[in-house]
Biopython code that builds the backbone (N, CA, C, O; Angstrom):
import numpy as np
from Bio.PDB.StructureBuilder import StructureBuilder

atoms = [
    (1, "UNK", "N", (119.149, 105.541, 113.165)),
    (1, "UNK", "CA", (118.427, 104.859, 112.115)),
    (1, "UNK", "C", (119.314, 104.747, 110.883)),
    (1, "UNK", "O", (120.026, 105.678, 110.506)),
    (2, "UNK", "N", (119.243, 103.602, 110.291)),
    (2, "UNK", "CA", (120.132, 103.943, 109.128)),
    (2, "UNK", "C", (119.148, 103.951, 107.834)),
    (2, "UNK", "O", (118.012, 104.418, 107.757)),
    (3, "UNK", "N", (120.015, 103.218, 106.726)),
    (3, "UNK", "CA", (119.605, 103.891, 105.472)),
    (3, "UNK", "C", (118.587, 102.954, 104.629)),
    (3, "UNK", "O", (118.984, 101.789, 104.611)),
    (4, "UNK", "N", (117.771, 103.097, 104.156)),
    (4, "UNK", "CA", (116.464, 102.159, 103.636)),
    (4, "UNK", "C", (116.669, 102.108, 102.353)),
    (4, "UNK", "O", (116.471, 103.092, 101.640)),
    (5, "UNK", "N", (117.159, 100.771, 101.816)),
    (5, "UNK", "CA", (117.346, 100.694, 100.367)),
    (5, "UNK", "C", (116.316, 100.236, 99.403)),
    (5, "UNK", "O", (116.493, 99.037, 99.621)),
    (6, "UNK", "N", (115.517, 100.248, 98.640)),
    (6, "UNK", "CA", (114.754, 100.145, 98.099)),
    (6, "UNK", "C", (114.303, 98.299, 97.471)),
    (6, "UNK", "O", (113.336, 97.541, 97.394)),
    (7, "UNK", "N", (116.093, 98.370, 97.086)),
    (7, "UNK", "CA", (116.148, 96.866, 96.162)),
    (7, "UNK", "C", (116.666, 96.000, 97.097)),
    (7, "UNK", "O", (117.338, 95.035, 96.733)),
    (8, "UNK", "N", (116.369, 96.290, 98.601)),
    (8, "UNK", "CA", (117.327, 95.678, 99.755)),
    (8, "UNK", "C", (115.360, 94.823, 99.584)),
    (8, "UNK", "O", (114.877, 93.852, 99.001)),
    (9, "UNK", "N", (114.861, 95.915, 100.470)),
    (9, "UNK", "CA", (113.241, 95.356, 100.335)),
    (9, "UNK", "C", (112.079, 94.922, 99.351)),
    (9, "UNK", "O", (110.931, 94.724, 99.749)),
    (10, "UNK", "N", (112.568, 94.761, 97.726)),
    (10, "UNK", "CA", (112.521, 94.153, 97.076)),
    (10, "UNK", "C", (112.952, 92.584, 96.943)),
    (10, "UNK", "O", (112.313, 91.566, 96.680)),
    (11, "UNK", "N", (114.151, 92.812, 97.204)),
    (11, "UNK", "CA", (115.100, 91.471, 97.568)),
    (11, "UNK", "C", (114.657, 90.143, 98.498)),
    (11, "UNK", "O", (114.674, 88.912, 98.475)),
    (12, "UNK", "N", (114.211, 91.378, 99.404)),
    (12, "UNK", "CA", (113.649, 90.127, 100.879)),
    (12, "UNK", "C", (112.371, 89.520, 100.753)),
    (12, "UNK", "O", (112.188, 88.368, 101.145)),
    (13, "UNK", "N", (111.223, 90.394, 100.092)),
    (13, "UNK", "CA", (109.966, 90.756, 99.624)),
    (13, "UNK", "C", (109.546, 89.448, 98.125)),
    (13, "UNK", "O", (108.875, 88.422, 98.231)),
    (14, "UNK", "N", (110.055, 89.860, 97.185)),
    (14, "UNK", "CA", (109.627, 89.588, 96.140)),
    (14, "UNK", "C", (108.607, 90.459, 94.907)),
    (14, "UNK", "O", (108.062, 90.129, 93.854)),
    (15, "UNK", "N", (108.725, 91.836, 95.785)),
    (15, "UNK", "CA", (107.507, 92.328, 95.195)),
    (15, "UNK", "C", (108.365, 93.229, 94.193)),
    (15, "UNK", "O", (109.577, 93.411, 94.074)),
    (16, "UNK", "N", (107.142, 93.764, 93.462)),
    (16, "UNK", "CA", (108.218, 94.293, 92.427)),
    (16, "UNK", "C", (108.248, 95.714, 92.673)),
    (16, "UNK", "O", (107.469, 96.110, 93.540)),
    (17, "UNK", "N", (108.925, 96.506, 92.142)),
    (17, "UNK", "CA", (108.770, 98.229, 92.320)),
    (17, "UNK", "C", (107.871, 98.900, 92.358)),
    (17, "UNK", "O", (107.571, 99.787, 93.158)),
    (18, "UNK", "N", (107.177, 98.371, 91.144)),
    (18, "UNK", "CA", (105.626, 99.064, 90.938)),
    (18, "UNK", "C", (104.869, 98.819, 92.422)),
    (18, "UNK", "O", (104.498, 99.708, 93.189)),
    (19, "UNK", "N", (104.766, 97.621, 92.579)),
    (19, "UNK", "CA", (103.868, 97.459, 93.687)),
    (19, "UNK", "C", (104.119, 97.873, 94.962)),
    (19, "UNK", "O", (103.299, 98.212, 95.815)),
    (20, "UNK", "N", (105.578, 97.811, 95.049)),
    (20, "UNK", "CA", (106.123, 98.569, 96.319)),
    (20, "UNK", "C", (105.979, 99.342, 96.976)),
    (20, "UNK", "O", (106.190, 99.531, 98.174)),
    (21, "UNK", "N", (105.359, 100.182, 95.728)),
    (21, "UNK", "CA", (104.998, 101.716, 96.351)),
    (21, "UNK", "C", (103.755, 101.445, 96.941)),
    (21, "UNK", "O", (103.701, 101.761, 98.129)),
    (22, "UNK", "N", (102.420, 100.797, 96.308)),
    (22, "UNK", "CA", (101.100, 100.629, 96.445)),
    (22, "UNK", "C", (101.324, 99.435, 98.053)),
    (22, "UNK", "O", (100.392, 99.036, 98.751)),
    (23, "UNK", "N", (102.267, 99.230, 98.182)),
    (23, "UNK", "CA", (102.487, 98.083, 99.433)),
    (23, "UNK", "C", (102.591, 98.953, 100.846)),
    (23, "UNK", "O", (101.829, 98.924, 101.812)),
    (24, "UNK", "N", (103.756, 99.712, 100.642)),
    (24, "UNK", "CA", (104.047, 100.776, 101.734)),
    (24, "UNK", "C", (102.992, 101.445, 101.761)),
    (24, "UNK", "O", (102.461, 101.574, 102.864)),
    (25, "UNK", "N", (102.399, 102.035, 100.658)),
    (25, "UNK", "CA", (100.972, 103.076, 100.709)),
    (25, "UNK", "C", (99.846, 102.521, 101.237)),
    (25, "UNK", "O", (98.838, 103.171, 101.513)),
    (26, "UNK", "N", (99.974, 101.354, 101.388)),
    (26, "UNK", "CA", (98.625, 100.658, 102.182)),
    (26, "UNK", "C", (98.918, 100.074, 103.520)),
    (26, "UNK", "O", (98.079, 99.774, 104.370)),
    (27, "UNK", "N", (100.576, 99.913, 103.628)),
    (27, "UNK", "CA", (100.933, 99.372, 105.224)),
    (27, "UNK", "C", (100.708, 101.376, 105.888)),
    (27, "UNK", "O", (100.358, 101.421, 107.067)),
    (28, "UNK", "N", (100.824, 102.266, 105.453)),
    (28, "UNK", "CA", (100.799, 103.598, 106.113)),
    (28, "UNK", "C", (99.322, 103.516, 106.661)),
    (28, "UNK", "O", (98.944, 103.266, 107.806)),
    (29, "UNK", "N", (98.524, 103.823, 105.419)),
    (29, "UNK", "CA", (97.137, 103.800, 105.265)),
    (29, "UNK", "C", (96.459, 102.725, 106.357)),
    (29, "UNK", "O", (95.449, 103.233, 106.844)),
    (30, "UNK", "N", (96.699, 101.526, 106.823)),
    (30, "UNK", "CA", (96.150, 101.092, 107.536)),
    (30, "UNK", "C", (97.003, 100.853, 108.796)),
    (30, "UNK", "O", (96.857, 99.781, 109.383)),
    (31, "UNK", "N", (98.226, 102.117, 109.443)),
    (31, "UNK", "CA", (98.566, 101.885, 110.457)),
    (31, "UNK", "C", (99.450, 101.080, 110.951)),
    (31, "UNK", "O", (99.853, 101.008, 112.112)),
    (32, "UNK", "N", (99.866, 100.219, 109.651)),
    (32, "UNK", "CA", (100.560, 98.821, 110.213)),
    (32, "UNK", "C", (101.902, 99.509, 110.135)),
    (32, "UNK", "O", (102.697, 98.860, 110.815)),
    (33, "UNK", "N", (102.618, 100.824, 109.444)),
    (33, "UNK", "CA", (103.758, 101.446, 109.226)),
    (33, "UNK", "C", (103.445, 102.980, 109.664)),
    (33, "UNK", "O", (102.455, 103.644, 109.357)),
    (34, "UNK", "N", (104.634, 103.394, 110.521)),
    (34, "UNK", "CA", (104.271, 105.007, 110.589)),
    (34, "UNK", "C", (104.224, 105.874, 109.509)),
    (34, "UNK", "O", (103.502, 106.855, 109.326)),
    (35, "UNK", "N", (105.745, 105.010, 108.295)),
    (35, "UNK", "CA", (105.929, 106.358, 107.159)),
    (35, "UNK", "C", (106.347, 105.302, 106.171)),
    (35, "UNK", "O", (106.344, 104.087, 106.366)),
    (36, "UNK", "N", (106.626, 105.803, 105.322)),
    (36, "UNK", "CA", (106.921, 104.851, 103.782)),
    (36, "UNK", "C", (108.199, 104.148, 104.245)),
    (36, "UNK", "O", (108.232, 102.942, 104.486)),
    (37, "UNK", "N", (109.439, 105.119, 104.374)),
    (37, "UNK", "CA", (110.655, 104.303, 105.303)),
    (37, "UNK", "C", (110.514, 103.417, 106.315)),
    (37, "UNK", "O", (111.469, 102.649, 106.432)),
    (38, "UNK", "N", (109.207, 103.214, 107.447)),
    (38, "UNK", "CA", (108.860, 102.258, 108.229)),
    (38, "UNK", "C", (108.727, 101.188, 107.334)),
    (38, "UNK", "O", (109.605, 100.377, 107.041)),
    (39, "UNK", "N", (107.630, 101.234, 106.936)),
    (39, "UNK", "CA", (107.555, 100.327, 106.136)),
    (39, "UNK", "C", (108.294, 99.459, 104.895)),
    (39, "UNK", "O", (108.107, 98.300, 104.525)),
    (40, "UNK", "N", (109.076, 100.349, 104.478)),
    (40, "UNK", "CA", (110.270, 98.972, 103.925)),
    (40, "UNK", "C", (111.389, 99.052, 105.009)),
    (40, "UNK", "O", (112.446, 98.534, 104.649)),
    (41, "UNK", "N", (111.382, 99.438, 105.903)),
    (41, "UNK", "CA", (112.300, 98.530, 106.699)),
    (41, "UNK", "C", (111.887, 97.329, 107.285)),
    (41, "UNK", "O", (112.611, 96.334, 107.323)),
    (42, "UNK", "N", (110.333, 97.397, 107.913)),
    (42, "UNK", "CA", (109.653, 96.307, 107.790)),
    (42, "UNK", "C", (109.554, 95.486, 107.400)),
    (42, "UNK", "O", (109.470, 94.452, 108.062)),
    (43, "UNK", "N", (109.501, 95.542, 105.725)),
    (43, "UNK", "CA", (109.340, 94.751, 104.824)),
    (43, "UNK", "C", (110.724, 93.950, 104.503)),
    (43, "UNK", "O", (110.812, 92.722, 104.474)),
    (44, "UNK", "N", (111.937, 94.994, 104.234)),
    (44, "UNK", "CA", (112.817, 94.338, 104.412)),
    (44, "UNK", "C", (112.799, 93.180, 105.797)),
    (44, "UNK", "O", (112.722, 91.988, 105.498)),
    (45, "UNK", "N", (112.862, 93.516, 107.109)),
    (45, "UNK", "CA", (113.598, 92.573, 107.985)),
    (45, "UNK", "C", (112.286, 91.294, 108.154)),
    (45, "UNK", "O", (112.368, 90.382, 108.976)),
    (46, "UNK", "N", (111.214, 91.463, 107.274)),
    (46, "UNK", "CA", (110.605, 90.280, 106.488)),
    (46, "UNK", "C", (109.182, 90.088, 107.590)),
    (46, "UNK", "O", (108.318, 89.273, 107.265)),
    (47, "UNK", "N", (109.050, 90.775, 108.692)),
    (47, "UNK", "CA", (108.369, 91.057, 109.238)),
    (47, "UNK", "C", (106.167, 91.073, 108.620)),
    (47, "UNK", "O", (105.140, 90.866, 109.268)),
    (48, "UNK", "N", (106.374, 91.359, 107.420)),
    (48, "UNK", "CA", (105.002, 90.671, 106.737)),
    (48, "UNK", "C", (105.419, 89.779, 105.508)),
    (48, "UNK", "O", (106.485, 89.755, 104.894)),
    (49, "UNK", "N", (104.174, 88.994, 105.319)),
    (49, "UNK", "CA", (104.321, 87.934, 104.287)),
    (49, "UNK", "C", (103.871, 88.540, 103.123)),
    (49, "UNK", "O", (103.149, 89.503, 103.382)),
    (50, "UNK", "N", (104.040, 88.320, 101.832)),
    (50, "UNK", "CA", (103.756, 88.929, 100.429)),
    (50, "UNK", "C", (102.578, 88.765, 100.419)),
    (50, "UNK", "O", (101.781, 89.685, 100.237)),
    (51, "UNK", "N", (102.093, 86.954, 100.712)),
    (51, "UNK", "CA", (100.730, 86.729, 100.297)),
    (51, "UNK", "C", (99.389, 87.652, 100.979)),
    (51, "UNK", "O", (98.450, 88.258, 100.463)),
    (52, "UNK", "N", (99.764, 87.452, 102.192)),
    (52, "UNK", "CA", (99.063, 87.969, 103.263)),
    (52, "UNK", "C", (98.972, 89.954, 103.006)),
    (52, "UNK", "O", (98.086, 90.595, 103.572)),
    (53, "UNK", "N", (99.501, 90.302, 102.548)),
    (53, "UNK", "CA", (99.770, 91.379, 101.854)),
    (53, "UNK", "C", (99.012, 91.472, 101.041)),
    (53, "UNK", "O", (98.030, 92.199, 101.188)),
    (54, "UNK", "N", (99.182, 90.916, 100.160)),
    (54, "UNK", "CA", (98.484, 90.960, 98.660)),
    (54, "UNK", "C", (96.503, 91.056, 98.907)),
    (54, "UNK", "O", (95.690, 91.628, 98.181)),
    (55, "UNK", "N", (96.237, 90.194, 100.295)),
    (55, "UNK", "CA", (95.265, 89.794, 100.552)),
    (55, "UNK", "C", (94.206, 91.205, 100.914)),
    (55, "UNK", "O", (93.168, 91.727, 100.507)),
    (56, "UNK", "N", (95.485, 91.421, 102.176)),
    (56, "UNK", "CA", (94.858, 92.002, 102.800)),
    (56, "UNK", "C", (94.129, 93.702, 101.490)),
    (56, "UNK", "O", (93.033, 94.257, 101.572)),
    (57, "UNK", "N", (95.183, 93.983, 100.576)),
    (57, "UNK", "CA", (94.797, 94.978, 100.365)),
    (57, "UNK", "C", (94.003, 94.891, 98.667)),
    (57, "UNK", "O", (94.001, 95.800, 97.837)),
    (58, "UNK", "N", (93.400, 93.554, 98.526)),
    (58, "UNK", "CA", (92.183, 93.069, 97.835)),
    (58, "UNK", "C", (91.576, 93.193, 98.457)),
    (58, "UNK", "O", (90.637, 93.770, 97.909)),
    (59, "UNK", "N", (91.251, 92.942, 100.039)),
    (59, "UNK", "CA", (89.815, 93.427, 100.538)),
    (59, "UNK", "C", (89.635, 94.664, 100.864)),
    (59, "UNK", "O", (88.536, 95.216, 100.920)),
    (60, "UNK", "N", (90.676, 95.158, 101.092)),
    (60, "UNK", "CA", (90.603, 96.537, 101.546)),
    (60, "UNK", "C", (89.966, 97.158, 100.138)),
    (60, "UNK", "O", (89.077, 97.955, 100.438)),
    (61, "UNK", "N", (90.093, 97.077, 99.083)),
    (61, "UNK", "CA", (89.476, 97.633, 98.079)),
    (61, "UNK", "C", (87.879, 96.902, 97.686)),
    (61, "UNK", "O", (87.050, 97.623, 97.131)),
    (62, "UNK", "N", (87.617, 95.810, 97.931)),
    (62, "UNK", "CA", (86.276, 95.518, 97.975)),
    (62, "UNK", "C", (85.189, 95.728, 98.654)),
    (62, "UNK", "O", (85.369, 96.189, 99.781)),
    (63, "UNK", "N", (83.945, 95.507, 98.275)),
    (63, "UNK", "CA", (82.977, 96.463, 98.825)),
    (63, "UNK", "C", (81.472, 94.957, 98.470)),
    (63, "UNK", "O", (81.429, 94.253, 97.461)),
    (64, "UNK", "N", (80.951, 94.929, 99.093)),
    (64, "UNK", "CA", (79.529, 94.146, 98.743)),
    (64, "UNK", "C", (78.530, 95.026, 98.259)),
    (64, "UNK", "O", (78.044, 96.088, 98.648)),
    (65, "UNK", "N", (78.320, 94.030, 96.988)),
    (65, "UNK", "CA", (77.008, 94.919, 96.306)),
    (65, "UNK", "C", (75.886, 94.215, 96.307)),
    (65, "UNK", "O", (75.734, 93.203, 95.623)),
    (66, "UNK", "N", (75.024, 94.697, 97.073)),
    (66, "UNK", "CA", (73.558, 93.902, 96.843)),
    (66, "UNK", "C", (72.715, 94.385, 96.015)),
    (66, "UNK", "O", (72.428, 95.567, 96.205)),
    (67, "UNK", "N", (72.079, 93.714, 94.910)),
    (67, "UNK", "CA", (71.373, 93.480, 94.000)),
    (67, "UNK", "C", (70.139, 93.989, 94.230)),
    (67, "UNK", "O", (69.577, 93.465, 95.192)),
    (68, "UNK", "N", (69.373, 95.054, 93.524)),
    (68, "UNK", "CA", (67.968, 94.939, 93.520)),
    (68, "UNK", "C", (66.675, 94.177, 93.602)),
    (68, "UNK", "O", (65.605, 94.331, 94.192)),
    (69, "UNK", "N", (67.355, 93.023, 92.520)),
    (69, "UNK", "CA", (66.929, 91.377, 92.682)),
    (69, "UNK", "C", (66.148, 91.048, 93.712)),
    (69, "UNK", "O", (64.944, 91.029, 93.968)),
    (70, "UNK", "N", (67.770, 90.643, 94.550)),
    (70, "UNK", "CA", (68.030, 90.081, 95.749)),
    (70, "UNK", "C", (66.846, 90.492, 96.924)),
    (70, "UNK", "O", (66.012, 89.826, 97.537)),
    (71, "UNK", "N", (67.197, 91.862, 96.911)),
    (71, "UNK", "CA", (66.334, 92.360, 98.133)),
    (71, "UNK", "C", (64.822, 92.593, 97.587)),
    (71, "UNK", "O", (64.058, 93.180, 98.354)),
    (72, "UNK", "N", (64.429, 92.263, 96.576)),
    (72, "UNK", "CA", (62.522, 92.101, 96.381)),
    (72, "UNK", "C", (62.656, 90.727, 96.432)),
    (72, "UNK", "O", (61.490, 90.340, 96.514)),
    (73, "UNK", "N", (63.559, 89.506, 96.433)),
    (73, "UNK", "CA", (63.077, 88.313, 96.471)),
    (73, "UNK", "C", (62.664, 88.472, 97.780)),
    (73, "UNK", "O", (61.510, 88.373, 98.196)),
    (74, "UNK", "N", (63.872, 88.774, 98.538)),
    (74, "UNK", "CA", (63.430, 88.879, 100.467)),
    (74, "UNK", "C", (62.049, 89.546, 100.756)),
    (74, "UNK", "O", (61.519, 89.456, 101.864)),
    (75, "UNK", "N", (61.610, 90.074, 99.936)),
    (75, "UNK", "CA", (60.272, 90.929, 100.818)),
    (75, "UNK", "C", (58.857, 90.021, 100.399)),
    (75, "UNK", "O", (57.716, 90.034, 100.859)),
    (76, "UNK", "N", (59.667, 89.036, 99.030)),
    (76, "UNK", "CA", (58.208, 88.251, 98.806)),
    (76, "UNK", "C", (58.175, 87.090, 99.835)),
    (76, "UNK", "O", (57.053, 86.630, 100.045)),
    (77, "UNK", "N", (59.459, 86.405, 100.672)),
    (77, "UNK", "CA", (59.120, 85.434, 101.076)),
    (77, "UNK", "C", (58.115, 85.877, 102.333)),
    (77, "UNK", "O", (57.557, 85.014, 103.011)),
]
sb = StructureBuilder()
sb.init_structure("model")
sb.init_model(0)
sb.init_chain("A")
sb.init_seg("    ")
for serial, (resi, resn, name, xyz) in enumerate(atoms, 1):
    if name == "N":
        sb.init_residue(resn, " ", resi, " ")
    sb.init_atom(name, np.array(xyz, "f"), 0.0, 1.0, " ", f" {name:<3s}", serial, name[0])
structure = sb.get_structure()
């Protein structure tokens, strides 16, 4: 195995440092990388897309909230 450069997978990526970390921490977290080094080697040899990235781990943080509202309108119809 060789050596995982940081600004190598920045480079290929577009993403910035900050997020880098929160990128690898969510390719681990959902399996798509074994370890943080998987994952920017990954990232380096370009293997995921930024956008698709970005996406995926906006939903991963969202949640549906249903309204109190909502659910007494349903019980009057």
């Amino acid at each position: 195995m060789g050596r995982v450069f940081i600004e190598e997978a920045m480079d290929a990526t577009g993403i910035n440092r900050t997020n880098l970390v929160g990128v690898c921490t969510h390719l681990v977290r959902t399996k798509q990388a074994s370890s943080a080094a998987d994952a920017l080697r990954r990232l380096e040899a370009g293997e995921f897309n930024k956008l698709d990235l970005e996406e995926q781990m906006i939903r991963s943080y969202q949640i549906e909230v249903v309204s109190q509202d909502d659910e007494d309108n349903e019980d009057i119809d």
